[in-house]
Every structure is written in structure tokens, then in C-alpha cells.
C-alpha positions, 0 to 999 in steps of 0.5 A: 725947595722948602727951606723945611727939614725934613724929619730928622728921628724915627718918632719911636727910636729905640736904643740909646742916643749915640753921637759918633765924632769923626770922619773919614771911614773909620767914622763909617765903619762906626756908624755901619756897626751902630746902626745894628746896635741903635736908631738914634744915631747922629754923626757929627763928622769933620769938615778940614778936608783939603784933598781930592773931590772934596779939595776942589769943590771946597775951593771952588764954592767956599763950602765945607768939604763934602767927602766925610759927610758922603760917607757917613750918609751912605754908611747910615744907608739900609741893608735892604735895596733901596738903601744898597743901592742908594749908598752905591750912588753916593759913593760913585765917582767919575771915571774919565779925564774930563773936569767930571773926573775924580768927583763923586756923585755924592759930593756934587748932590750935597753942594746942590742940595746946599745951594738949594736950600742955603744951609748946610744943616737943612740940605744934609737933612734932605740928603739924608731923607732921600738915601733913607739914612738911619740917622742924622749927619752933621758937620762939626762947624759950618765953615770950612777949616784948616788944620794944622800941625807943628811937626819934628823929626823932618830933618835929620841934622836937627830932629827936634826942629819943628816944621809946620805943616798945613792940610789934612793930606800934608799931615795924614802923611807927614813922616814926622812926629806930630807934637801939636795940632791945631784948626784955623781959624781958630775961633770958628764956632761949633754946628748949633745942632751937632753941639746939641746933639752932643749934649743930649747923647747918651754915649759918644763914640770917638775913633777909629780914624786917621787919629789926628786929622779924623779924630782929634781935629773934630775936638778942636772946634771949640764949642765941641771939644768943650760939648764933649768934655761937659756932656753926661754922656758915655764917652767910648773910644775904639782905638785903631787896629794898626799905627798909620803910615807916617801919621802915627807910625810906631804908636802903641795903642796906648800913646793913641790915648796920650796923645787925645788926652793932650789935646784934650786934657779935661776929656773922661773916658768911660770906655776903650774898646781895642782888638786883643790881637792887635794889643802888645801890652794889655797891662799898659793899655789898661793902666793908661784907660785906667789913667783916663777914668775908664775901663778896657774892653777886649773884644775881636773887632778885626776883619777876617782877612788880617787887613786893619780893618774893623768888621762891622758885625764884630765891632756892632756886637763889641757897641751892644756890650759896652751900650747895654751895661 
């Protein structure tokens, strides 16, 4: 196969240049709301998954985990029936009790089409090519890491003793208090072309996610936290809809932005978009955006049926208002 990427942008995209950081299917939900929005979109997504297919093939070929990455390709798929369809099959997962069983058929075509070409870049490129995605997906860095995380409140008879804990999964579910977090290695370097992508946005999208494994650790690697706190870009937050279970249990929207600005306090927020009806406290939201440089911006982003789930048409409308002033 050619070494070759196959193009990357639509020769005459329209709409701003949009960098959206994260992982997971808040990333997902972000990127099926920007594509209505804009044609120049590059996700750059995390790569510190530990569990599941993603676990496995990580462990088994030493790559960077593929499932966040999956994700965000079939997220970037077309509305017509070449991109429903693709976005299906990628999304596919093996049924069965054979060594087949739990993988997704997009994790195995990504590990392939890195094994083909020999670069984690040039094969999402093809992969990207092939689903007709509308857009670029990068990784933060092109090695796999651990994140990582001093967590208190895990033992009753000393709630201010800190623990460790190791693993994306081990955190997103810690019932503790996470009070740091951290990646190892720690000096991995950044992906050239996510840094890039980064540093030419007009508007970077942070959130929603797992807010410590989705949407801090992507900001840990080094040389994107820095690319994001250095670039001229618009930095627009949407900030989840409800506190998750064990890893933000009993954060208010507002301690969601504490804790980002703590683990980057250089960052500027130009933008928080948050759902009013999930908002106890406008007044204190709006004072910590505020804080942060930036403004709040109201908007029903909610799915109808009261799950915590951002509707993709209602978050697409919440990016046109805040990408068009």
C-alpha cells in the first residue's frame, strides 16, 4: 500500500476550522453536532484506553488503543447511505465466546491499516478515506499511555489518605475524589499533525466526556496542552449534563471548570455552553466562566427523553451561535 495519505480537507471547505479534543462518546457527540456546523473538522482524540477491545489489542500489539478513534471516524461518517452504513460497520462488534468475541470490527480495520502502512497518522487517514468521514481524526500522541491519578476518600478511617490508581477504567469508576492526575510517560511528545491542527483552529471544542479520563488527560501530553493554551483559537467548553458516577459524583458544573483550570491553569476559555435545565446555580456558573475569561452560554443541548445525553441537532444549533459571533 502506498505510504501516501490520501486527502485530508475538502479543497473548498466552508466554515470555520474546528479542533475538537477528547474521546470517548462525548467526543462523538461533539463531532455529529459539528459536522452540521462546519467541513473543516479535526478531532484529536485520546489515546489512554485501557479497557475492552481497545485494552486487548493495545496490549497484544503495543499500539495505541483504537476505540476512541473508531468513534470518532463513524461520528464523522455522512448522513446519506454510504456514510450510515459505514459508520455501522465500524461500530460493529463481535458477538460469541470466540477470541473474535467483544472486538469491533473498526478496532481490527484500524490495527490493520497501521500494520500496513506503518504509521499511525497515514493509516486513520485511509481509514478516514474509506468511511468518507468529514473530517480528520488524530491521536493526541502516537504512543500508548497510562493515565494515572492520586485519588482520596477511599478509605473510611482516613478519608484524606491518597491512593493511587492506575487505568482509565480504574478512574472513570473510582468512587474517591480524584485530587491529581497525571499521564506516563510523562514526557511522551504530542502527534506533529494534531499540534498543528491545534495551532491553525479557529475554535477548539473541549467536552463533554468522562471529564478526567476524556477531557483532561488529552490536555496532559505536553505539547497539546501547551498547543491549546498558546493558540489564538476560540476555546469552547460544553460542559456535561449530569455528574458521573464515581468519577465526578457530586460535581456541580461549575467544579467541572475548577478542576480544568487546575490542571491547566494557563488555559483562556472564550465559551461555556451548558443546558439551563441541568444548571442549579446560573449565578455561580456564570461567576466561575467569568473567572476563566469567558462568557456562559444557555442553550437546550439535552436529549428529549431526560437521559444525559446531548441532542446532536440542538448542540449543532448551541456551535452555529457561539462559531458565528
Amino acid at each position: 500500500m502506498s505510504s501516501l495519505s490520501p486527502s485530508r480537507r475538502a479543497p473548498n471547505s466552508t466554515g470555520p476550522r474546528v479542533v475538537a479534543v477528547g474521546g470517548g462518546h462525548g467526543l462523538a457527540a461533539t463531532l455529529r453536532a459539528l459536522r452540521r456546523v462546519t467541513d473543516d473538522i479535526t478531532a484529536v482524540v485520546a489515546v489512554s484506553d485501557n479497557g475492552g477491545s481497545s485494552g486487548r489489542l493495545r496490549r497484544e500489539f503495543d499500539v495505541v488503543p483504537p476505540g476512541d478513534l473508531r468513534m470518532a471516524l463513524a461520528a464523522l461518517c455522512g448522513d446519506d447511505s454510504w456514510g450510515r452504513t459505514w459508520s455501522k460497520v465500524v461500530q460493529h462488534r463481535f458477538s460469541g465466546s470466540g477470541e473474535l468475541a467483544g472486538h469491533s470490527l473498526g478496532n481490527l480495520l484500524i490495527t490493520a491499516l497501521w500494520e500496513e502502512t506503518g504509521d499511525i497518522v497515514t493509516g486513520l487517514d485511509w481509514v478516514g478515506a474509506l468511511l468518507g468521514a468529514h473530517g480528520r481524526v488524530l491521536p493526541v500522541a502516537t504512543e500508548p499511555l497510562q493515565v494515572v491519578a492520586d485519588v482520596a476518600g477511599l478509605h473510611l478511617n482516613d478519608p484524606q489518605r491518597l491512593e493511587r490508581i492506575e487505568g482509565q477504567v480504574e478512574i472513570a469508576t473510582t468512587p474517591g475524589d480524584v485530587v491529581s492526575l497525571w499521564l506516563e510517560p510523562a514526557d511522551t511528545p504530542g502527534c506533529v499533525a494534531a499540534v498543528e491542527a491545534i495551532r491553525e483552529a479557529d475554535a477548539i471544542v473541549l467536552g463533554p466526556g468522562s471529564w478526567f479520563t476524556s477531557v483532561l488527560a488529552p490536555l496532559l501530553v505536553r505539547d497539546i496542552g501547551r498547543a491549546v493554551t498558546e493558540s489564538a483559537a476560540r476555546v469552547i467548553v460544553v460542559l456535561n449534563l449530569a455528574p458521573q458516577h464515581g468519577e465526578t459524583s457530586g460535581f456541580s458544573p461549575q467544579r467541572h471548570l475548577e478542576v480544568l483550570g487546575k490542571q491547566l491553569p494557563d488555559l483562556r476559555i472564550d465559551t461555556v455552553i451548558a443546558d439551563p435545565t441541568r444548571v442549579g446555580d446560573v449565578a455561580a456558573l456564570a461567576a466561575s466562566t467569568s473567572a476563566r475569561g469567558g462568557r456562559l452560554v444557555l442553550a437546550p443541548v439535552s436529549a428529549r427523553d431526560l437521559t444525559p445525553r446531548h441532542d446532536v441537532d440542538l448542540l449543532a444549533s448551541a456551535f452555529g451561535g457561539v462559531l458565528s459571533v
